[in-house]
C-alpha positions in Angstrom: -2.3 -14.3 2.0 0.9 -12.5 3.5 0.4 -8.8 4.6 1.7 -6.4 1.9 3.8 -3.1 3.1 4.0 0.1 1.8 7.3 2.4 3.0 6.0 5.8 1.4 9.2 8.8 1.5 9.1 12.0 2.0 10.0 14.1 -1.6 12.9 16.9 -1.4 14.8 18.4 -3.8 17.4 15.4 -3.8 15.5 12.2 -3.3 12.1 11.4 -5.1 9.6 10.3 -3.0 6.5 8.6 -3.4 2.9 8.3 -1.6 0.8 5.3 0.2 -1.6 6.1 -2.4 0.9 6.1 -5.3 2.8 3.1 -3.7 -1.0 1.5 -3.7 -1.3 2.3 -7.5 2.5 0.9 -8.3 1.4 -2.5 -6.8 -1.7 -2.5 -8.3 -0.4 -2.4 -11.4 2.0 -5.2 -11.2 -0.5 -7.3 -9.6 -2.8 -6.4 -12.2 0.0 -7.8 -14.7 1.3 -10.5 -13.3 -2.7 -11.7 -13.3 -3.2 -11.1 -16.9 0.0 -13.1 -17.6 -1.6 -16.0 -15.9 1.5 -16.8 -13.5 1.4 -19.8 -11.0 -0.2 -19.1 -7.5 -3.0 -17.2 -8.8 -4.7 -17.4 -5.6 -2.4 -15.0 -3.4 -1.9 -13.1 -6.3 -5.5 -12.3 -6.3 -6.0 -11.4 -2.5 -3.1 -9.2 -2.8 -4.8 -7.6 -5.7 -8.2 -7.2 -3.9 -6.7 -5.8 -0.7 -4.9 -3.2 -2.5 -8.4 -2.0 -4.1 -9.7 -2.3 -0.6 -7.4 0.7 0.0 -6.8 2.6 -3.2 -11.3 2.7 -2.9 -11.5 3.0 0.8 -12.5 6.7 2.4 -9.5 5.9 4.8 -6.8 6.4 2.6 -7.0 9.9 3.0 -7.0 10.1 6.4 -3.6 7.3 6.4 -2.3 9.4 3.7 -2.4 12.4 5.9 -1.4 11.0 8.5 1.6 9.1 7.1 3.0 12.5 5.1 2.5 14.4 8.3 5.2 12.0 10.3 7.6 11.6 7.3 7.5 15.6 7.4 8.7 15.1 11.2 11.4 12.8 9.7 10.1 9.2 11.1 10.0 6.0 8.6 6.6 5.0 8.1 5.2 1.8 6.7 1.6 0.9 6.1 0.6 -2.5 6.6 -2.6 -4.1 4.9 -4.1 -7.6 6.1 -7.1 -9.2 4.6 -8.3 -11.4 6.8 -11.9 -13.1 6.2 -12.5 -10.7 3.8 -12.2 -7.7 5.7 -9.4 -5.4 5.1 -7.1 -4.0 8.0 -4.7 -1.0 7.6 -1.8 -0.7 10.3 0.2 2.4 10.3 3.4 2.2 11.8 6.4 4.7 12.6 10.0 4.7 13.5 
C-alpha cells in the first residue's frame, strides 16, 4: 500500500482550512465509497481504508492534531504521513 498524506491549513478569515482529523474523515469517506462501488484494485483500496481508521480511532490523533495546528499557527506547511506496514500503523508528522 502507498503511504497516504494529509496537508491540513490553517483557517482565517480568507482561506477555509481544514484539520488532520477532518482531512482523515474526507478520505474516509471516499474510500468508504469507492469500496461500496466495488471498483478494481480493491486490495489497496482497503489498506488505505483501514489505516485511516487506524488514525481517525487512535488516542494519538489528538496529540498530532495539536501538534500540527500549533505549527500551521507559526505559519509552517505540515503534512502527516500514514504507513501501514505489517499491520501496524505509523504516523509521521512533518514541517516546512
Amino acid at each position: 500500500m502507498d503511504k497516504i498524506e494529509l496537508k491540513p491549513g490553517y483557517s482565517t478569515v480568507e482561506i477555509p482550512g481544514k484539520c488532520i482529523k477532518c482531512l482523515a474523515e474526507q478520505e474516509y469517506g471516499n474510500c468508504l465509497r469507492e469500496l461500496l462501488k466495488g471498483e478494481e484494485g480493491k486490495k489497496e483500496l482497503e489498506g488505505r481504508f483501514e489505516a485511516l481508521i487506524s488514525l481517525l480511532t487512535s488516542p494519538e490523533l489528538v496529540k498530532l492534531r495539536d501538534e500540527s495546528e500549533k505549527h500551521l499557527a507559526d505559519g509552517k506547511e505540515v503534512k502527516l504521513t500514514i504507513h501501514l506496514s505489517e499491520g501496524q500503523p505509523r504516523y509521521e508528522l512533518k514541517t516546512d
